[in-house]
C-alpha positions as CSV (number, residue, x, y, z in Angstrom):
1,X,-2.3,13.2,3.4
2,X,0.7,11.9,1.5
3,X,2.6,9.4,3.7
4,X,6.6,9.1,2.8
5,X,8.4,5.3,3.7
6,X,11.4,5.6,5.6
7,X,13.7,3.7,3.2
8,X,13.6,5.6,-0.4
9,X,11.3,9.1,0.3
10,X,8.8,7.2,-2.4
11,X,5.2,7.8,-1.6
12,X,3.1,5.1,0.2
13,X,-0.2,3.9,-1.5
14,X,-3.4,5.4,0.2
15,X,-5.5,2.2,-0.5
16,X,-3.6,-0.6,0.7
17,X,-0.6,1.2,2.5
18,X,1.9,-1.5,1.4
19,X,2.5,-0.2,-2.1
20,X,4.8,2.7,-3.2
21,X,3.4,5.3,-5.6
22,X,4.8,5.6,-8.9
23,X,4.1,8.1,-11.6
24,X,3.1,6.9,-14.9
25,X,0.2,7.8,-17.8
26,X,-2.8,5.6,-17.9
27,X,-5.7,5.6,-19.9
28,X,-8.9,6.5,-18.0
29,X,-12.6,5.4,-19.1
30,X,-15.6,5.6,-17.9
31,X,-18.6,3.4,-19.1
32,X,-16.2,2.1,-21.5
33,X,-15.3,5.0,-23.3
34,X,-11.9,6.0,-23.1
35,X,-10.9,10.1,-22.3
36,X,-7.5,9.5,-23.4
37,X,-4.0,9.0,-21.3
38,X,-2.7,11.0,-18.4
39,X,-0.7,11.3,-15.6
40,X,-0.9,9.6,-12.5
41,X,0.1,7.4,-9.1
42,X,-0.2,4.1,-9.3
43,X,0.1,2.0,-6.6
44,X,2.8,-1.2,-7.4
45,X,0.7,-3.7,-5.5
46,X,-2.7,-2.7,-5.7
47,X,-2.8,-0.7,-9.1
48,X,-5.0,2.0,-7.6
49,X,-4.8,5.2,-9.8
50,X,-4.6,9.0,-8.1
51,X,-4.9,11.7,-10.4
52,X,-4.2,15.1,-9.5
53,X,-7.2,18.2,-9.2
54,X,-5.9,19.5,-12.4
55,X,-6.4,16.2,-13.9
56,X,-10.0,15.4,-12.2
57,X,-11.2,18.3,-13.6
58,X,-9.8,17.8,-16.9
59,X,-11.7,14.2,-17.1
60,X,-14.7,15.7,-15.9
61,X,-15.0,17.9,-18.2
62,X,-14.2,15.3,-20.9
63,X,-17.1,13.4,-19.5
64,X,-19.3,16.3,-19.8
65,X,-18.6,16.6,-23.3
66,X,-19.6,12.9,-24.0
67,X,-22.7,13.5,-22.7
68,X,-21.3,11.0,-19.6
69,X,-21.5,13.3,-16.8
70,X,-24.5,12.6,-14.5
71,X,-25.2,9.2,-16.3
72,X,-25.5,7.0,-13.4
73,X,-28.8,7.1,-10.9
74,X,-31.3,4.8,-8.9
75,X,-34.3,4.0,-9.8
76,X,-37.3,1.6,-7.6
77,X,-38.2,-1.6,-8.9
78,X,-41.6,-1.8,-9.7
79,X,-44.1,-5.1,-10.1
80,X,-46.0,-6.0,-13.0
81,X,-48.0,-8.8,-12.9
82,X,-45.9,-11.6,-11.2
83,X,-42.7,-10.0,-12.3
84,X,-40.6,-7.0,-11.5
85,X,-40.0,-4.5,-13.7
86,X,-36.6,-2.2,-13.0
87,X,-36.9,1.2,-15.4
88,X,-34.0,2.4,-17.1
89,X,-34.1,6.2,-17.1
90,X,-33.6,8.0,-20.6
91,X,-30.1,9.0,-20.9
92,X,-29.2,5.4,-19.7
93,X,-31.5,4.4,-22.3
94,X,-29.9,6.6,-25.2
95,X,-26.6,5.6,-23.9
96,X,-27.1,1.9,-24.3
97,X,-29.2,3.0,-27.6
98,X,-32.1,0.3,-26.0
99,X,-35.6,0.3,-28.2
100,X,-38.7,-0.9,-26.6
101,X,-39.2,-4.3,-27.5
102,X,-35.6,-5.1,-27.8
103,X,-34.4,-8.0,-26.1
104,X,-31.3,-8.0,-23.8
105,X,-30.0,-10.5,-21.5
106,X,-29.9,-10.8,-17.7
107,X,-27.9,-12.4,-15.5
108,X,-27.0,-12.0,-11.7
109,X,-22.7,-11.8,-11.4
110,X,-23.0,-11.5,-7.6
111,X,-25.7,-11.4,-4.7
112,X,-25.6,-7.5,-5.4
113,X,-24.8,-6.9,-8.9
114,X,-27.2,-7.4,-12.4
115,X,-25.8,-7.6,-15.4
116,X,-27.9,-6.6,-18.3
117,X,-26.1,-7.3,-21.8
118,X,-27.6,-5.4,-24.8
């Protein structure tokens, strides 16, 4: 639900609630790859983007065409020997273009988040 301020009739920010909403074109990527510029709100203190249906669909369908579109999953760690081994499922795979045997780096950025750099 779209929440007007008193002062100016300019739309309040659904994140943080202490922003105004102000229409603009940005560029939207996912995984890095960039679908091009379009309209949105965006927040003036938080920078939080809302794109409209319309738009959402657009993207998605963008994302479908990159071969983008379902690319994110779970997977179980595993152990092998004295290690653990965490699988990387094909399309992630082809994505990243990773061949058995390459080497890539790890390294943690948080308590909750791996970072694995081709």
């Amino acid at each position: 639900m779209k929440r007007i301020t008193k002062e100016n009739n300019e739309m309040e920010c659904y994140t943080c609630e202490k922003g105004n909403l102000v229409k603009k074109k940005v560029e939207f990527k996912l995984y890095g790859e960039s679908f091009g510029h379009f309209d949105a709100e965006v927040c003036d203190k938080c920078g939080e983007q809302f794109f409209d249906e319309k738009t959402s669909d657009e993207m998605d369908e963008i994302a479908k065409k990159k071969g983008l579109w379902g690319l994110e999953s779970e997977t179980n760690i595993a152990k092998a020997g004295g290690s653990l081994v965490i699988r990387v499922n094909k399309n992630i795979a082809q994505f990243l273009r990773l061949k058995k045997g390459e080497k890539v780096r790890l390294h943690p950025e948080d308590r909750n988040k791996l970072i694995v750099e081709v």
